[in-house]
N, C-alpha and C positions, 0 to 999 in steps of 0.2 A: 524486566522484559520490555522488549520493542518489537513493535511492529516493521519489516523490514521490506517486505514487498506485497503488491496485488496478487491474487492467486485465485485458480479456480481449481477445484476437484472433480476430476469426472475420473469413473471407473476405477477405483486406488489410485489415479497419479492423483498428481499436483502441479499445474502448470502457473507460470510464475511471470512477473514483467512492472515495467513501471506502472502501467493499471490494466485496467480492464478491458479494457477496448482496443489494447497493443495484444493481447493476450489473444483474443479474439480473434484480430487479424492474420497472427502466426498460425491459426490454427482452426479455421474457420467451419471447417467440419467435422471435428472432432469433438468440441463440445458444447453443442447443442444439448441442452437439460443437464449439466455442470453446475454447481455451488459457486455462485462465487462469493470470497471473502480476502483474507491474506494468510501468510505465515508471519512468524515471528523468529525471533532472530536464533531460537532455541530448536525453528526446522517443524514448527508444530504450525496445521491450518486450522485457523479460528474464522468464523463466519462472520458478517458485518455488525452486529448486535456486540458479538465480546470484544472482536476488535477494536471495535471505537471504546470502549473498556480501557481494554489494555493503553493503547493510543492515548488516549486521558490522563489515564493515571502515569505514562511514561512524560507528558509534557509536549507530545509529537503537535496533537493538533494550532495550524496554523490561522486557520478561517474555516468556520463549521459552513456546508454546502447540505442543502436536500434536507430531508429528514433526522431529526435532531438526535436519535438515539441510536442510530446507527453509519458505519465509519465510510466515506467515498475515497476515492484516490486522492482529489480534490483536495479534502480537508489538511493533507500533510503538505500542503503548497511546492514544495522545490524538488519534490521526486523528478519530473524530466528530463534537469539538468543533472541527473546523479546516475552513474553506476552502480547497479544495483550491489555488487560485491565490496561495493570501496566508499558505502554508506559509511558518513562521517562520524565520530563520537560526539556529536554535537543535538540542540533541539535545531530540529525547521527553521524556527525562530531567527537562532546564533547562523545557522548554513546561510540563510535568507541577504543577513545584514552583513554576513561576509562576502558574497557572489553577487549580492545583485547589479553593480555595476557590469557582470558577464552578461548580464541578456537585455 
């Protein structure tokens, strides 16, 4: 399992985006007192405590940011430059040391 996007819960949805603050911005009034956390790639939202979990134990994290036991957008480094639907088979890592001459 992987972690494959930022996500917040409010109300039964699930709203989705490269992180948090893009999330936010689409949607600005709508979810005020929202969860946030992520999904994974199985369509399940996991909160920031298990995501950095899974995150870990998948090999995702790239540079840990904030709070050590729980997951930021941040810590997966190359999200921005990625599609969220055409996430690579690759770690961060391997995406990182392929594209980085793109940015």
């Amino acid at each position: 399992m992987k972690i494959t996007a930022a996500a917040i819960h409010k109300d039964s949805k699930i709203y989705t985006g490269k992180n948090h603050s893009e999330i936010i911005h689409e949607n600005p009034y709508k979810l005020k007192g929202g969860i946030q956390g992520f999904v994974s790639d199985d369509g399940d939202f996991w909160g920031r405590t298990a995501a950095f979990q899974i995150a870990t134990e998948a090999g995702q994290i790239v540079k840990k940011h904030g709070n050590s036991r729980v997951l930021y957008s941040e810590d997966l480094g190359s999200w921005p430059w990625v599609e969220l639907d055409q996430l690579p088979d690759e770690t961060p890592e391997e995406f990182y040391e392929r594209t980085r001459d793109n940015y």
